[in-house]
C-alpha positions as a Python dict, from the first residue, in 0.01 Angstrom:
ca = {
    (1, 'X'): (0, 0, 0),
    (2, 'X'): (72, -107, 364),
    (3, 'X'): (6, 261, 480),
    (4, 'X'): (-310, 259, 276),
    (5, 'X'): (-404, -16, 419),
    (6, 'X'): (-334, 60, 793),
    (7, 'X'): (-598, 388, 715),
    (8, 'X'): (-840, 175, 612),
    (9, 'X'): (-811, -57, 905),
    (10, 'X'): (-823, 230, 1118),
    (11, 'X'): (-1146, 401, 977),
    (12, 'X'): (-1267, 14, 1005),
    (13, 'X'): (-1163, 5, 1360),
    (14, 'X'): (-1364, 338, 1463),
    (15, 'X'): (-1676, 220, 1262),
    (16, 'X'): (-1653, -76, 1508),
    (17, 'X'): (-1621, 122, 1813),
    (18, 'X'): (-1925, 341, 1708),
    (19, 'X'): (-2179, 41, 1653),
    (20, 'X'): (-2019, -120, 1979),
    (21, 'X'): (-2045, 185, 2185),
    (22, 'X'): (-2369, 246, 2063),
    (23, 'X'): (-2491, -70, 2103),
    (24, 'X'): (-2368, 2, 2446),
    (25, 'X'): (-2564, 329, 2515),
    (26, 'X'): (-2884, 156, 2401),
    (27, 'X'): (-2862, -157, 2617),
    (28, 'X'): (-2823, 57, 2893),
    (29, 'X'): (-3095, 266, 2810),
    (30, 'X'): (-3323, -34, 2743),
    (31, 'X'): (-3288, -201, 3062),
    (32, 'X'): (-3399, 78, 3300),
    (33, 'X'): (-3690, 150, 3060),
    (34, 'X'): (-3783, -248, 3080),
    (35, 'X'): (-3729, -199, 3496),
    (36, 'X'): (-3915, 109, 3507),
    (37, 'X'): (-4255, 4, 3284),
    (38, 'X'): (-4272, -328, 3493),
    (39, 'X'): (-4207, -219, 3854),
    (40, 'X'): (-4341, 157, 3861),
    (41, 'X'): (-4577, 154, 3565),
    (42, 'X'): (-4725, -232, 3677),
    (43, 'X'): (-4703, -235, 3280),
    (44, 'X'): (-4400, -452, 3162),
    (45, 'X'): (-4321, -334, 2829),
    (46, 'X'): (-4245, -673, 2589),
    (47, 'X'): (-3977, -479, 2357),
    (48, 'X'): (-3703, -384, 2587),
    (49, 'X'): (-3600, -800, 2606),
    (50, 'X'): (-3575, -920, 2281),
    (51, 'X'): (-3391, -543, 2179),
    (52, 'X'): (-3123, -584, 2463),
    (53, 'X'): (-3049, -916, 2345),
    (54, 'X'): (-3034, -831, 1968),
    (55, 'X'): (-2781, -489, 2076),
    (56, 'X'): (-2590, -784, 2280),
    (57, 'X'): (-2519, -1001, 1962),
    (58, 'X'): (-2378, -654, 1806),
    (59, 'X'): (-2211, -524, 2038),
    (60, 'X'): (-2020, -888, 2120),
    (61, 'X'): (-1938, -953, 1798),
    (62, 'X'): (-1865, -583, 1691),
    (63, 'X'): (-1708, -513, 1963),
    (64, 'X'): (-1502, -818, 2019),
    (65, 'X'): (-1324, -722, 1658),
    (66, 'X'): (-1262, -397, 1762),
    (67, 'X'): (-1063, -508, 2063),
    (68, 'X'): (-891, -771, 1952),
    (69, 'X'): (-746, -509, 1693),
    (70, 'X'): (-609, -329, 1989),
    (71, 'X'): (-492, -633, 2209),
    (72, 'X'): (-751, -589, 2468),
    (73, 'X'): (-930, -877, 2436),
    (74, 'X'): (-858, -1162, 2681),
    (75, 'X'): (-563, -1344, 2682),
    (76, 'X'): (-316, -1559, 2813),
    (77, 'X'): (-1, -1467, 2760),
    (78, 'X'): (229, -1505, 3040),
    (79, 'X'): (411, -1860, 2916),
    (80, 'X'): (413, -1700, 2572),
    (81, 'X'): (631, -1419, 2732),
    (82, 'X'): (908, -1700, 2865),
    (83, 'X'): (975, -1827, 2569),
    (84, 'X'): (1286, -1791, 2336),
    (85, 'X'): (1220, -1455, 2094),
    (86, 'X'): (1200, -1685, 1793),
    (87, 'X'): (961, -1944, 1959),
    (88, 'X'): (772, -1646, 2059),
    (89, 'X'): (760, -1535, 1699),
    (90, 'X'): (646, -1860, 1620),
    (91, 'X'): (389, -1887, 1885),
    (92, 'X'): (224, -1563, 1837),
    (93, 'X'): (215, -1634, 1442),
    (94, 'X'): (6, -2013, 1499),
    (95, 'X'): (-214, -1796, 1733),
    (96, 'X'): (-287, -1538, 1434),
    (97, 'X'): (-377, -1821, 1228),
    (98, 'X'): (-619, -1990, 1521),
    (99, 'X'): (-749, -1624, 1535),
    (100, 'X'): (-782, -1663, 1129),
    (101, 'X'): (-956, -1985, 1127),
    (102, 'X'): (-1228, -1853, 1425),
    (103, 'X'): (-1306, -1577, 1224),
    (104, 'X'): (-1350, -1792, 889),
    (105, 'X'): (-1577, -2008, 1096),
    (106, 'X'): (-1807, -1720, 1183),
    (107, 'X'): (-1782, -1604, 829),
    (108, 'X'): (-1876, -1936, 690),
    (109, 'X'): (-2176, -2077, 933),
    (110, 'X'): (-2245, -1760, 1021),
    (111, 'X'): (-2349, -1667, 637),
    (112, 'X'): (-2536, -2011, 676),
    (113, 'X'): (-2719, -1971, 1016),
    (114, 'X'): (-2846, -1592, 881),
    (115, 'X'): (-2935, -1764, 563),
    (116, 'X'): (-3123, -2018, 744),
    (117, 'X'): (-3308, -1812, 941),
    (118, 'X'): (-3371, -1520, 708),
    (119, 'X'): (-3764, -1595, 636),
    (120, 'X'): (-3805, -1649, 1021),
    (121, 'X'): (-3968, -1358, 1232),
    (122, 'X'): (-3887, -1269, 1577),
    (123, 'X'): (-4257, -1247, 1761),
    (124, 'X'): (-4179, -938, 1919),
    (125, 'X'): (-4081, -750, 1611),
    (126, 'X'): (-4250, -897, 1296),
    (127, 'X'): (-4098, -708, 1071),
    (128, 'X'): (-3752, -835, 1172),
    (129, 'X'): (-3571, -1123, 1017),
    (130, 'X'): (-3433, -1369, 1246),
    (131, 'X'): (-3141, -1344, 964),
    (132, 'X'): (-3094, -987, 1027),
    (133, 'X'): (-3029, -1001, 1366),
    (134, 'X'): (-2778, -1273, 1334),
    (135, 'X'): (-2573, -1074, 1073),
    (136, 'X'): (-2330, -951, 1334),
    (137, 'X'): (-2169, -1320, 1326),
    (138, 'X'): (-2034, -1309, 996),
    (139, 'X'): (-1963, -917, 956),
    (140, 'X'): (-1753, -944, 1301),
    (141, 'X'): (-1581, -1255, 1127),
    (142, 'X'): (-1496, -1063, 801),
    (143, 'X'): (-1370, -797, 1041),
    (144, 'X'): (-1181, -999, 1248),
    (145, 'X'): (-1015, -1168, 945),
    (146, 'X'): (-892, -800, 855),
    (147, 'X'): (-766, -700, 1142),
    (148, 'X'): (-562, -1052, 1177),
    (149, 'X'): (-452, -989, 823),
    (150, 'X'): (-368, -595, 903),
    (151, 'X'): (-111, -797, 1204),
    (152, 'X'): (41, -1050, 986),
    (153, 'X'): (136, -842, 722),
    (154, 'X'): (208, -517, 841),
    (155, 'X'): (219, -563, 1228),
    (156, 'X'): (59, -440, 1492),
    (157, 'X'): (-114, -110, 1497),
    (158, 'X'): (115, 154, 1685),
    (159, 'X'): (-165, 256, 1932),
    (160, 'X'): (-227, -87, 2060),
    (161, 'X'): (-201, -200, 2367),
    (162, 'X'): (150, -247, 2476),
    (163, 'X'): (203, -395, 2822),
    (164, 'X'): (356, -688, 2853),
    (165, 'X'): (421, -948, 3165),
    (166, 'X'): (729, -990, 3142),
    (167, 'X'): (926, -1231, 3373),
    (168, 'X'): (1153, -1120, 3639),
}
């Protein structure tokens, strides 16, 4: 089940680096375009804003999943590091739950703010819901709560990052 489990999570984990890294691509696509129509063109396209900001939302949220998954996301873990090995057990376990509870809150008022805001129209796309473009809260919540469950119960993944501080 555990190895079943770990595919899944991986296949999970690429998905997330595709949106991200698309999401990347496409901001920095965007922005030129936006420079380019205003200061060459005199003719400041109204699109490339609002579209950098909505890839933004995806590819933080997304993205932030995807590298907490492989430990490199920030942290601070240098005091962690000089404690005991079973106080370190301990500490790194109540910081899986804080991780836990994070990503429930995104799941929960996420789900609420996108419900909220689902009938409301962005002005520069009026086809868009408002609740669309915040789905990437709760979906990198959901995700987030996998991945923390994939490290509780089955560990780390083996290609994660690796380096530790460790005092001399």
């Amino acid at each position: 089940m555990a190895l079943v489990y770990r595919g899944f999570m991986d296949a999970l984990y690429l998905c997330c680096v595709a949106v991200a890294g698309t999401a990347l691509v496409l901001i920095s696509a965007v922005i030129p375009w936006a420079v380019f129509t205003r200061y060459v063109l005199n003719s400041a396209a109204s699109w490339p804003e609002p579209t950098a900001i909505l890839l933004t939302i995806v590819l933080t949220f997304i993205g932030a999943a995807a590298c907490y998954r492989r430990r490199i996301h920030m942290n601070v873990s240098y005091f962690v590091f000089l404690l005991p090995p079973l106080i370190r057990a301990v500490a790194e376990f109540v910081a899986e739950l804080l991780v836990a509870l994070m990503a429930l809150f995104m799941m929960i008022y996420g789900e609420r703010l996108v419900e909220e805001t689902w009938y409301n129209t962005i002005p520069d796309f009026p086809s868009l819901s408002v609740g669309v473009t915040y789905l990437p809260i709760p979906v990198g919540g959901l995700l987030l709560l996998l991945f923390v469950a994939e490290r509780v119960f089955i560990g780390v993944p083996a290609d994660s990052e690796t380096a530790e501080i460790t005092p001399d």
